[in-house]
N, CA, C and O atoms as CSV, one atom per row, in Angstrom:
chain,resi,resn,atom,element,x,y,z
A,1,UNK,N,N,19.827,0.743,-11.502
A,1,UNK,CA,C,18.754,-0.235,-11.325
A,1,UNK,C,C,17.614,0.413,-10.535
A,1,UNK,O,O,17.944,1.268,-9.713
A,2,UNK,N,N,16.292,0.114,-10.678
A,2,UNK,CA,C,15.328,0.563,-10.578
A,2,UNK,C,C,14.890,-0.256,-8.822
A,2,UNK,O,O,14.867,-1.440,-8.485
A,3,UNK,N,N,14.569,1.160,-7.963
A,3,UNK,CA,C,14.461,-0.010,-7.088
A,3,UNK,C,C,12.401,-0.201,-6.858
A,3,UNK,O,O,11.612,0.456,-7.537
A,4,UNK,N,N,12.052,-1.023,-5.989
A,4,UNK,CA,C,10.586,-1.405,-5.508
A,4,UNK,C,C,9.822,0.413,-5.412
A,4,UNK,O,O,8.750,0.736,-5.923
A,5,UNK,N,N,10.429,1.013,-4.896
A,5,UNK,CA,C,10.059,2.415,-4.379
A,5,UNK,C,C,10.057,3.292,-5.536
A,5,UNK,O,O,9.675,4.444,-5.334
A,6,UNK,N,N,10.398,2.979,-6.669
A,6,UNK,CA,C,11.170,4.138,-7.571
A,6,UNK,C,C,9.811,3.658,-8.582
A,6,UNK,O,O,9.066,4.554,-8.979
A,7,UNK,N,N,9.449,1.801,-9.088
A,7,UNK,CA,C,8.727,1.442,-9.797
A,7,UNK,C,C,7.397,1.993,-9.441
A,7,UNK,O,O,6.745,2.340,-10.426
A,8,UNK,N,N,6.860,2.154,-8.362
A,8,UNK,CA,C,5.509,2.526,-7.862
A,8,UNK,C,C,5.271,3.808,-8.042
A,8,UNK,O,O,4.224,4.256,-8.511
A,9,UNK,N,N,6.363,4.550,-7.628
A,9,UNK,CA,C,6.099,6.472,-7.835
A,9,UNK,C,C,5.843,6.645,-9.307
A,9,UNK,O,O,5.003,7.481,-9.639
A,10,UNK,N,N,6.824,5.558,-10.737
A,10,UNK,CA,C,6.270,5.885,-11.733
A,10,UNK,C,C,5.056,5.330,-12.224
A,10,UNK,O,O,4.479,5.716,-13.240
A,11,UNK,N,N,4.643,4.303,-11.381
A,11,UNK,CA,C,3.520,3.864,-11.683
A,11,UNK,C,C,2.380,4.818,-11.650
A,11,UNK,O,O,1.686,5.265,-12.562
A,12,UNK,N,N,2.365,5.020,-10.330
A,12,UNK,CA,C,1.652,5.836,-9.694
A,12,UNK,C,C,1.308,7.534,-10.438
A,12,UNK,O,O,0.240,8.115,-10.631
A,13,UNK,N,N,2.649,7.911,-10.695
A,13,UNK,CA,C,2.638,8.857,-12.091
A,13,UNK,C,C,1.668,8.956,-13.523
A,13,UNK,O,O,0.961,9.848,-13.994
A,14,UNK,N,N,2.034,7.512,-13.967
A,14,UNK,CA,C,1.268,7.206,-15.315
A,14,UNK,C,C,-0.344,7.004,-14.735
A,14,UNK,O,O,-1.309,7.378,-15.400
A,15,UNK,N,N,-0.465,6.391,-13.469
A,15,UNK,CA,C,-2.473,6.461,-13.034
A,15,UNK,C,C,-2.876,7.690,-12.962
A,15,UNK,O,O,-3.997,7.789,-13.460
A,16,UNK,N,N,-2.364,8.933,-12.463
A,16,UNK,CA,C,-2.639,10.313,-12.439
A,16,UNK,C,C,-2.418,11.318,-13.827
A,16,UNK,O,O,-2.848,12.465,-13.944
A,17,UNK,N,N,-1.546,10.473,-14.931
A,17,UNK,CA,C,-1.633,11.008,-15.843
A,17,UNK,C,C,-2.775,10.527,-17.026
A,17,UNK,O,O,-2.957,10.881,-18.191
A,18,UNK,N,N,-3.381,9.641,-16.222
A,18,UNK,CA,C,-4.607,8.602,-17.058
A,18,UNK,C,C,-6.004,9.024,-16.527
A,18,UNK,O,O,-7.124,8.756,-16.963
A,19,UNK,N,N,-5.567,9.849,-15.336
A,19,UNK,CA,C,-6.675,9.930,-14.382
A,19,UNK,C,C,-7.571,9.304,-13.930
A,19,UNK,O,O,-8.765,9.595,-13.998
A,20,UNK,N,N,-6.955,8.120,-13.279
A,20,UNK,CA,C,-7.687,7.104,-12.845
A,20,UNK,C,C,-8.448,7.363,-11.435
A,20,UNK,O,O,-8.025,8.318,-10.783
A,21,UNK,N,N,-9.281,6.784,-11.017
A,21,UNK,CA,C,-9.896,7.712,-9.555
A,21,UNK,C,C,-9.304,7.025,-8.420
A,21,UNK,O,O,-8.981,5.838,-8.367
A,22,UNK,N,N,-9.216,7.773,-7.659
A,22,UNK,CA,C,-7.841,7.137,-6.693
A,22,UNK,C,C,-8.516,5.991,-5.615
A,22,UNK,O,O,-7.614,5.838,-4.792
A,23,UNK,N,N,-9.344,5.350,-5.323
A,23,UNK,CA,C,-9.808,4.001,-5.043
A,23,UNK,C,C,-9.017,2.799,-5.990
A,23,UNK,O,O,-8.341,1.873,-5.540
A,24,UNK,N,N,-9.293,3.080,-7.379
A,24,UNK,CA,C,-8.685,2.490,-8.165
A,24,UNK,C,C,-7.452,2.316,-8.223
A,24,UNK,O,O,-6.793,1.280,-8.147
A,25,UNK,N,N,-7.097,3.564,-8.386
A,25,UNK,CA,C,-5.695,4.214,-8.189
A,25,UNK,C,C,-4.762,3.177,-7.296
A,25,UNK,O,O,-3.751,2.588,-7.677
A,26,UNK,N,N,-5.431,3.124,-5.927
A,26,UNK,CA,C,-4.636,2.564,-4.881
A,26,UNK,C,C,-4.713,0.882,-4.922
A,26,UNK,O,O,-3.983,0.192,-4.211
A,27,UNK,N,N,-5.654,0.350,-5.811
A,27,UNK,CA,C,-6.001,-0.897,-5.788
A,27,UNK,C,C,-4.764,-1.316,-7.286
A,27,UNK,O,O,-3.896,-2.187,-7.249
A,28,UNK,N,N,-4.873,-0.989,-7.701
A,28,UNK,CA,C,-3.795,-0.964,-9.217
A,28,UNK,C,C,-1.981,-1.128,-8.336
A,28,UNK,O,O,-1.091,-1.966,-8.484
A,29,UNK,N,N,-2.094,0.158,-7.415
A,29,UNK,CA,C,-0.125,0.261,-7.056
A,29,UNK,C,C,0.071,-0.732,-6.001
A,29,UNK,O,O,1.235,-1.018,-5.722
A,30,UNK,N,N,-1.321,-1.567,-5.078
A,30,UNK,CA,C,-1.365,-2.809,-4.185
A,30,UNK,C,C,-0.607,-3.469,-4.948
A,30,UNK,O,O,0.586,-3.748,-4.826
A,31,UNK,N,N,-1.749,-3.847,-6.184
A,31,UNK,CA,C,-1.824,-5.404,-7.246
A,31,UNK,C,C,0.159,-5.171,-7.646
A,31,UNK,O,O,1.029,-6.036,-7.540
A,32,UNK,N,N,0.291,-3.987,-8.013
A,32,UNK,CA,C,1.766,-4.227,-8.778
A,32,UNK,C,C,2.744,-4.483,-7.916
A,32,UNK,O,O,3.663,-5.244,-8.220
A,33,UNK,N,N,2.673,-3.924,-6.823
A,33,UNK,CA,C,3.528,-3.869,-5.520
A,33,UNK,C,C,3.346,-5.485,-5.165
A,33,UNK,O,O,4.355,-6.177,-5.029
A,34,UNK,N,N,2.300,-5.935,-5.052
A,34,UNK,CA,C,2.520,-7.683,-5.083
A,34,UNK,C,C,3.372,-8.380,-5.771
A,34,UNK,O,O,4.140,-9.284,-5.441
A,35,UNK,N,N,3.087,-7.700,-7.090
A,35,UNK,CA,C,3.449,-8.800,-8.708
A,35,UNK,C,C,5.295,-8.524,-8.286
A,35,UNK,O,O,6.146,-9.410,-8.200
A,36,UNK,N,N,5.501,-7.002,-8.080
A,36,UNK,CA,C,7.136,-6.797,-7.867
A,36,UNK,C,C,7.648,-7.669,-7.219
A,36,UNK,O,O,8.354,-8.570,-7.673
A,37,UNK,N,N,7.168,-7.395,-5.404
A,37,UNK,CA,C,7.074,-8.741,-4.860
A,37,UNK,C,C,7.526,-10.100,-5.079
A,37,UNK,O,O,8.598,-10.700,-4.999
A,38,UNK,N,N,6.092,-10.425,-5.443
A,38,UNK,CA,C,6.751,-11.907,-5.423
A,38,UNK,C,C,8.006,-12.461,-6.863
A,38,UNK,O,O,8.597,-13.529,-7.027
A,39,UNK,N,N,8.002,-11.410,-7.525
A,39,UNK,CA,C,8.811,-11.881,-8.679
A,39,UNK,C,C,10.291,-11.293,-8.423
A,39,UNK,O,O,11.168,-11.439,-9.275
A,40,UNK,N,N,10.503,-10.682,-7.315
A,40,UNK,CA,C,12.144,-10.111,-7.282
A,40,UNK,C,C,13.011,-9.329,-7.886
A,40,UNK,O,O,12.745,-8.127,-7.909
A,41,UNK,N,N,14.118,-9.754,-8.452
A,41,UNK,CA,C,14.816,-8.882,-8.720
A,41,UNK,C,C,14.180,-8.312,-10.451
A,41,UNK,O,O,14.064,-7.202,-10.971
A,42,UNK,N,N,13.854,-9.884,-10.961
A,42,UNK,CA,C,13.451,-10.142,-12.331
A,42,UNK,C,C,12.871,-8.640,-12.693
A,42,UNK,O,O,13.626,-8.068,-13.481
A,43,UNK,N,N,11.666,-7.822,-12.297
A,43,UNK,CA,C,11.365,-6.630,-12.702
A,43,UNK,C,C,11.899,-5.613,-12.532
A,43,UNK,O,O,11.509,-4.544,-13.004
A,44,UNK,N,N,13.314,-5.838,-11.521
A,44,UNK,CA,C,14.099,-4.527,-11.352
A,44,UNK,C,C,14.747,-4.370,-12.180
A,44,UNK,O,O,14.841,-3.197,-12.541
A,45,UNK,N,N,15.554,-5.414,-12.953
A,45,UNK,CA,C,16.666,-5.627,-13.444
A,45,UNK,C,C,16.203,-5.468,-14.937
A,45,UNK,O,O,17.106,-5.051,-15.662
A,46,UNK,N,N,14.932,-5.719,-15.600
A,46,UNK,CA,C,14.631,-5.980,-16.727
A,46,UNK,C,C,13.421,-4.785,-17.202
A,46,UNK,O,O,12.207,-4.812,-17.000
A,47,UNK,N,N,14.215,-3.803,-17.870
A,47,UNK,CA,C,13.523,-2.344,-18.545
A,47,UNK,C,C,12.139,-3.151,-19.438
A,47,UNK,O,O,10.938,-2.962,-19.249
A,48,UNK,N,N,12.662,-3.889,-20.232
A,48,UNK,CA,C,10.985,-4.514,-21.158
A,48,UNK,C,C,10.092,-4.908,-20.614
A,48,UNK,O,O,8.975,-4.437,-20.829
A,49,UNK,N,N,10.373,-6.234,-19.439
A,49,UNK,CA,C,9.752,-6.865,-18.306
A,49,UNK,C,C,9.186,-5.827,-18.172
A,49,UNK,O,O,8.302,-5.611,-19.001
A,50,UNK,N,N,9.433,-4.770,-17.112
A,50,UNK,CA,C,8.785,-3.796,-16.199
A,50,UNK,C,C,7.557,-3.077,-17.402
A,50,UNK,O,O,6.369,-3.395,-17.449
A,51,UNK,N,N,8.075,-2.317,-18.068
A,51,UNK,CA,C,6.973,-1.930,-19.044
A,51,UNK,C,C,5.963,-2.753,-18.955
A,51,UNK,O,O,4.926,-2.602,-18.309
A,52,UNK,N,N,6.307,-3.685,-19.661
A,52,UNK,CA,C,4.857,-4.960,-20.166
A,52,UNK,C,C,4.393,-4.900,-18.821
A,52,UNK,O,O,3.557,-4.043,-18.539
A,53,UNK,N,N,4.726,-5.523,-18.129
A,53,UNK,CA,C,3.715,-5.560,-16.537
A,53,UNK,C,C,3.359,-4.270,-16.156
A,53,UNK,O,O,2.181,-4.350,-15.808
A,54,UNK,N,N,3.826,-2.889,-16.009
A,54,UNK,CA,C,2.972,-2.022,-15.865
A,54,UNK,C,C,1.652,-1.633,-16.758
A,54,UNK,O,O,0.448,-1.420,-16.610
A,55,UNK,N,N,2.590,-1.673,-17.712
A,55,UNK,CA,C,1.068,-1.752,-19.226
A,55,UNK,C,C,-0.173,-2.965,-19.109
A,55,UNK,O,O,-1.388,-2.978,-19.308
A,56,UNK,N,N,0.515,-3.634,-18.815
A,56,UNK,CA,C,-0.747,-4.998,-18.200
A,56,UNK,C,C,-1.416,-4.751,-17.511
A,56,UNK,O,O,-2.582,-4.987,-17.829
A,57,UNK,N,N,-1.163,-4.093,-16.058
A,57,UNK,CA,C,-1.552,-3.523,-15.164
A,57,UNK,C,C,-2.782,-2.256,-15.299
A,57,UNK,O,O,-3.893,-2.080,-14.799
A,58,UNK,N,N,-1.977,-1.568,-16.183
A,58,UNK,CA,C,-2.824,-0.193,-16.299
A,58,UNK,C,C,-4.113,-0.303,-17.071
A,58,UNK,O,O,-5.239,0.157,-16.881
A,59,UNK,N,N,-3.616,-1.012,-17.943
A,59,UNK,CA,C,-5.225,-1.412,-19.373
A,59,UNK,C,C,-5.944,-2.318,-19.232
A,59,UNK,O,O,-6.905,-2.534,-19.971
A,60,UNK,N,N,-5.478,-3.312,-17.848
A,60,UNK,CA,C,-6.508,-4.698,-17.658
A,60,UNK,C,C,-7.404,-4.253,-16.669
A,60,UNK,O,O,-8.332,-4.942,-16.245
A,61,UNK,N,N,-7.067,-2.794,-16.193
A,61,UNK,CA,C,-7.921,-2.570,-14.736
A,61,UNK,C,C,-9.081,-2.835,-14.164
A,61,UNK,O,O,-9.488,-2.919,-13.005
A,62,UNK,N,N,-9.744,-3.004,-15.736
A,62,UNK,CA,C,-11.225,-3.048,-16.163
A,62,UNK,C,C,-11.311,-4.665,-15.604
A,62,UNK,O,O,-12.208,-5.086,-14.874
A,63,UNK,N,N,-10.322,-5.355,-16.051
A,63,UNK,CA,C,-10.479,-6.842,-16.344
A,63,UNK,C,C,-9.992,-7.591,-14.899
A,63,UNK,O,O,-10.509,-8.656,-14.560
A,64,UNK,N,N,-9.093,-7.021,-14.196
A,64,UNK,CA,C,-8.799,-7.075,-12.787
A,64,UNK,C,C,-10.526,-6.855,-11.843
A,64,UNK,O,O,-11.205,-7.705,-11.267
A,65,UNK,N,N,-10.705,-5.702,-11.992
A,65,UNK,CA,C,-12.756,-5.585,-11.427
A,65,UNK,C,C,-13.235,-6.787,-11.689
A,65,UNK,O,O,-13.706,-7.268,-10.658
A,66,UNK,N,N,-13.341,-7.576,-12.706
A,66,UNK,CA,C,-14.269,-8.011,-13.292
A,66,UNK,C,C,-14.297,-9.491,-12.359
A,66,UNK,O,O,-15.205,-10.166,-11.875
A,67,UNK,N,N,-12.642,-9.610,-12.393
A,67,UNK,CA,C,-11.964,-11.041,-11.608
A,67,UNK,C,C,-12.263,-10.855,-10.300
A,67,UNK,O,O,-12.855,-11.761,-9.713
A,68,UNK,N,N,-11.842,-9.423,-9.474
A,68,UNK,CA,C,-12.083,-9.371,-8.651
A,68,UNK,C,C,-13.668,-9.512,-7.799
A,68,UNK,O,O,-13.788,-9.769,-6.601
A,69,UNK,N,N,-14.538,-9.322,-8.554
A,69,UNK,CA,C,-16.250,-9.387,-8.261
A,69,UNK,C,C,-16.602,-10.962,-8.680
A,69,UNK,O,O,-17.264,-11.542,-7.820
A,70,UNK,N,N,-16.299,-11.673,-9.747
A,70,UNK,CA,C,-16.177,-12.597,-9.589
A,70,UNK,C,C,-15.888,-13.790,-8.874
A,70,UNK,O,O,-16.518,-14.847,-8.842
A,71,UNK,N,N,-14.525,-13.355,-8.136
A,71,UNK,CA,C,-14.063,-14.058,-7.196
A,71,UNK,C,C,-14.975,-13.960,-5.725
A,71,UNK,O,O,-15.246,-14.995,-5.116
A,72,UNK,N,N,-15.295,-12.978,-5.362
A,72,UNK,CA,C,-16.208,-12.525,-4.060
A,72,UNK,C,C,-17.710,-13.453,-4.728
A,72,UNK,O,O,-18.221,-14.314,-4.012
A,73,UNK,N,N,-18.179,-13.211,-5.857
A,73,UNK,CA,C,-19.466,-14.352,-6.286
A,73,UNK,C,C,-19.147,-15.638,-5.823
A,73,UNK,O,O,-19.980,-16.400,-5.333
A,74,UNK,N,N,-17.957,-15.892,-5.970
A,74,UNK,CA,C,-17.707,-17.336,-5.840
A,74,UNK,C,C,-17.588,-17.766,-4.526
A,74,UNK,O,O,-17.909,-18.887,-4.132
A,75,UNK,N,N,-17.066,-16.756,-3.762
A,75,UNK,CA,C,-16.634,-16.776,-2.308
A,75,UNK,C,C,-18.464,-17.075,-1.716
A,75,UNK,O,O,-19.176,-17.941,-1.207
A,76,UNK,N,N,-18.492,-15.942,-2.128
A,76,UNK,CA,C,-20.503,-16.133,-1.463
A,76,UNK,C,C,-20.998,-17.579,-1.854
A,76,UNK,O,O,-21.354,-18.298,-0.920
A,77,UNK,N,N,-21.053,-18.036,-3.023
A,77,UNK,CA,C,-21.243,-19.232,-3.283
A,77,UNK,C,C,-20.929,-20.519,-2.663
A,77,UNK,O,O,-21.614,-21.541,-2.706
A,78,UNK,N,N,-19.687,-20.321,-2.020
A,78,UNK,CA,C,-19.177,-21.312,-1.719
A,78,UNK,C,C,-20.151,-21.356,0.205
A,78,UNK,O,O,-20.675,-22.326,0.751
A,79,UNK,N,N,-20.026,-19.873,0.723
A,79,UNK,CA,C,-20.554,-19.775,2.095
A,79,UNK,C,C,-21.679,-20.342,1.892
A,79,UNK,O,O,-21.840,-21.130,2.824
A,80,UNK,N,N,-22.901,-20.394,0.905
A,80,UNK,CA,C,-23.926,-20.540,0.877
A,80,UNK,C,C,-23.904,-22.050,0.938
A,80,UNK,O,O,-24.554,-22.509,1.878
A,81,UNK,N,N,-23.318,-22.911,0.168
A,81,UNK,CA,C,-23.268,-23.586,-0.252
A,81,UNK,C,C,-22.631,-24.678,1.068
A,81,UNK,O,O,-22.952,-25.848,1.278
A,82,UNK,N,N,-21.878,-24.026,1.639
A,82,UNK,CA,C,-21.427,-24.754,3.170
A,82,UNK,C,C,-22.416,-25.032,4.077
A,82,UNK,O,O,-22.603,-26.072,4.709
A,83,UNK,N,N,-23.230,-23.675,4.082
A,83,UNK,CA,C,-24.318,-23.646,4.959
A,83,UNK,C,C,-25.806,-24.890,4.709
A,83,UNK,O,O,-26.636,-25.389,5.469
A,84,UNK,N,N,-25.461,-24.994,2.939
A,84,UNK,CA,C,-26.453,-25.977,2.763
A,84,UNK,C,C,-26.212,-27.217,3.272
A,84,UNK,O,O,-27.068,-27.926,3.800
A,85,UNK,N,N,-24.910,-27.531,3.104
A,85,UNK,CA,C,-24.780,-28.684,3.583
A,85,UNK,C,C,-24.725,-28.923,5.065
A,85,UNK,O,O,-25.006,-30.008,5.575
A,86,UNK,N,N,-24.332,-27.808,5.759
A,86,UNK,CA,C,-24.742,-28.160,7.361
A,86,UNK,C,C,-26.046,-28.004,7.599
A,86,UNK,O,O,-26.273,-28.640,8.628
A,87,UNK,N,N,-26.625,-27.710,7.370
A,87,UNK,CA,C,-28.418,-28.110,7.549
A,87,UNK,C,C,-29.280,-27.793,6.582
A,87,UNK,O,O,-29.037,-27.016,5.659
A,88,UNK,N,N,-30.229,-28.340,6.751
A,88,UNK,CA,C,-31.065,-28.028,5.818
A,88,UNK,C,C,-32.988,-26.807,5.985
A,88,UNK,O,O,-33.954,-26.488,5.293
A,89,UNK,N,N,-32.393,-26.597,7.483
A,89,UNK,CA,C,-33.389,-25.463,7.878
A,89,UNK,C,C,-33.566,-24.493,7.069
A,89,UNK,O,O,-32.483,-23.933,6.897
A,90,UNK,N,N,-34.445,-23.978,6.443
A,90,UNK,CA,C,-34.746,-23.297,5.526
A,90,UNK,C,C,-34.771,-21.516,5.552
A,90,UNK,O,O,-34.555,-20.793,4.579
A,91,UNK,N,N,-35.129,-21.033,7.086
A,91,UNK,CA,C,-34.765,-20.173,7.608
A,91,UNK,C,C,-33.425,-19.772,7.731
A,91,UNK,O,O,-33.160,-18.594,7.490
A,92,UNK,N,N,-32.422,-20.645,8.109
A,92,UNK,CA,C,-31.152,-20.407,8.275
A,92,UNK,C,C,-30.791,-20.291,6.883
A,92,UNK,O,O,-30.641,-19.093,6.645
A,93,UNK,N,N,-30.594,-20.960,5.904
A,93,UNK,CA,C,-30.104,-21.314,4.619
A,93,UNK,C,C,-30.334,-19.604,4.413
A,93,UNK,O,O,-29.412,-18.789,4.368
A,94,UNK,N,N,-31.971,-19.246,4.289
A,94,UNK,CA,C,-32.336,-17.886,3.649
A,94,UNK,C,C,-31.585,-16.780,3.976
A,94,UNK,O,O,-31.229,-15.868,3.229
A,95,UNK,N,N,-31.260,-17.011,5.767
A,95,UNK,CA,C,-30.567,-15.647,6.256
A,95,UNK,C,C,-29.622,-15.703,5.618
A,95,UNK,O,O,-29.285,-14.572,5.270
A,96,UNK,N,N,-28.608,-16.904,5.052
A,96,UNK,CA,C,-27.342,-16.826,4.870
A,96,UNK,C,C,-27.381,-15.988,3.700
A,96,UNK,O,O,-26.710,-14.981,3.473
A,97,UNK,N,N,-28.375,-16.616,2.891
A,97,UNK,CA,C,-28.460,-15.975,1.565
A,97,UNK,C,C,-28.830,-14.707,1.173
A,97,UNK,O,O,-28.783,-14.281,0.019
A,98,UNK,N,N,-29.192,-14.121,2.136
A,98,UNK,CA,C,-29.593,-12.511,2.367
A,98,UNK,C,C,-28.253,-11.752,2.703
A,98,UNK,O,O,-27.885,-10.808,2.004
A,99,UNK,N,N,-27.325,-12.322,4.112
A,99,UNK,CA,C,-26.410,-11.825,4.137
A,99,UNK,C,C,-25.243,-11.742,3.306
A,99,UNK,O,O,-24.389,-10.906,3.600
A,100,UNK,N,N,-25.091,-12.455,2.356
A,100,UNK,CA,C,-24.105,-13.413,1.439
A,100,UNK,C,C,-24.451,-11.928,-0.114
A,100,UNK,O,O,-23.646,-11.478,-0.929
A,101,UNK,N,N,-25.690,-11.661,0.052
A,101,UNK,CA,C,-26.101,-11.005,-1.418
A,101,UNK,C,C,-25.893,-9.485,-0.612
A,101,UNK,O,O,-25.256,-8.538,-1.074
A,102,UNK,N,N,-26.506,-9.511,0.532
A,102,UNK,CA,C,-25.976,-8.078,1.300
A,102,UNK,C,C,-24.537,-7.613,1.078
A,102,UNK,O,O,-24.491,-6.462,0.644
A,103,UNK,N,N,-23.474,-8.136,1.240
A,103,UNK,CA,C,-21.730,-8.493,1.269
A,103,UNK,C,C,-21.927,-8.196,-0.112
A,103,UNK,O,O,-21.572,-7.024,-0.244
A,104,UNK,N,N,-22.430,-8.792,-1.559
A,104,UNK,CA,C,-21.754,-8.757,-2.597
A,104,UNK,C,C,-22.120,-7.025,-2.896
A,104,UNK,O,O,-21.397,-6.187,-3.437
A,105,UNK,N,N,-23.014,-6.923,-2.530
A,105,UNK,CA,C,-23.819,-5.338,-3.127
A,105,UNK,C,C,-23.159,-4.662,-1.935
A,105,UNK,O,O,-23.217,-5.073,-0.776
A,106,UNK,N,N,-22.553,-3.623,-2.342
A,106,UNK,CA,C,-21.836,-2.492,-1.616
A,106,UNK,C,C,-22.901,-1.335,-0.699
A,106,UNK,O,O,-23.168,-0.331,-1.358
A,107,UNK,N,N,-23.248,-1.360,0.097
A,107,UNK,CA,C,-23.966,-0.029,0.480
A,107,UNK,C,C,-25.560,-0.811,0.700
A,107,UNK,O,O,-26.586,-0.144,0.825
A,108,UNK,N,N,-25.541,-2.241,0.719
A,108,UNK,CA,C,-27.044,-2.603,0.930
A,108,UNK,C,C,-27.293,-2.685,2.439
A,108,UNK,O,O,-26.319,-3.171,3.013
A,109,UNK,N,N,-28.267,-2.371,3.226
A,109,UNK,CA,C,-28.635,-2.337,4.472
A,109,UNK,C,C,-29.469,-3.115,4.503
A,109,UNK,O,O,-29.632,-3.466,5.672
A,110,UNK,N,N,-30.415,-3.828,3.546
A,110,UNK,CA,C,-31.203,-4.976,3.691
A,110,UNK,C,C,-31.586,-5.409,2.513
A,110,UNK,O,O,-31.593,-4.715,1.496
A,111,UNK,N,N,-31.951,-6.666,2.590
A,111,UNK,CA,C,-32.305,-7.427,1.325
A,111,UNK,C,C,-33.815,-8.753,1.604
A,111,UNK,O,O,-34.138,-9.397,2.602
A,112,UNK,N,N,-34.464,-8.679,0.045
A,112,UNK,CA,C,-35.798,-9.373,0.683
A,112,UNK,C,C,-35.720,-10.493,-0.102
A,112,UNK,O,O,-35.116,-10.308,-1.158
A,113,UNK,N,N,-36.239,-11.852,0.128
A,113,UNK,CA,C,-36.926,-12.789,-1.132
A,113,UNK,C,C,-37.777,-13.359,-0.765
A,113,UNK,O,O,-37.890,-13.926,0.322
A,114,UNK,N,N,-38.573,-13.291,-1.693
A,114,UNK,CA,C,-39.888,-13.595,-2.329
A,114,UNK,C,C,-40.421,-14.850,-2.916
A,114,UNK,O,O,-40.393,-15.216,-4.091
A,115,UNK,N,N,-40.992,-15.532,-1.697
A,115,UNK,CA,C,-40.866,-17.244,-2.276
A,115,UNK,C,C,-42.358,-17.105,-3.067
A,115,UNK,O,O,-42.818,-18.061,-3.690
């Protein structure tokens, strides 16, 4: 039987044989190391199981990004959206919304808008 430690090294195997870039890399053997996780023995015990979920894993990576940036849009959305409702100062609202678009964009040091 396959244990938690044994599934990740081959995981981890097949991302370096795909050459995935290792940011990715490490965000992919998190996500599976969760899915093992919370599902138990079920992926140790089951050779087809395990496949399909690594293969899920490896070819959705694209589609995992996509959820994942999404979800942070929504997150910002929602801060913004809190902030509207605690006041309605227009200054404050803006900073939020500067910092909120700062957070989604990686590497921004400032941001402007243009009423």
């Amino acid at each position: 039987m396959r244990t938690h430690a044994t599934i990740l090294r081959e995981a981890h195997q097949q991302l370096n044989k795909k050459e995935v870039p290792a940011n990715e890399r490490e965000r992919l053997i998190n996500l599976l190391s969760f899915l093992i996780s919370s599902m138990g023995n079920t992926v140790l015990q089951n050779e087809d199981f395990f496949t399909l979920l690594l293969e899920t894993v490896l070819n959705n990576g694209n589609l995992i990004t996509i959820v994942e940036r999404q979800t942070a849009e929504l997150e910002a959305l929602k801060h913004i959206t809190r902030n509207l409702t605690f006041t309605l100062d227009l200054q404050v609202v803006l900073d939020q919304v500067v910092l909120e678009a700062m957070d989604l964009i990686k590497g921004s040091h400032e941001a402007h808008i243009y009423l």
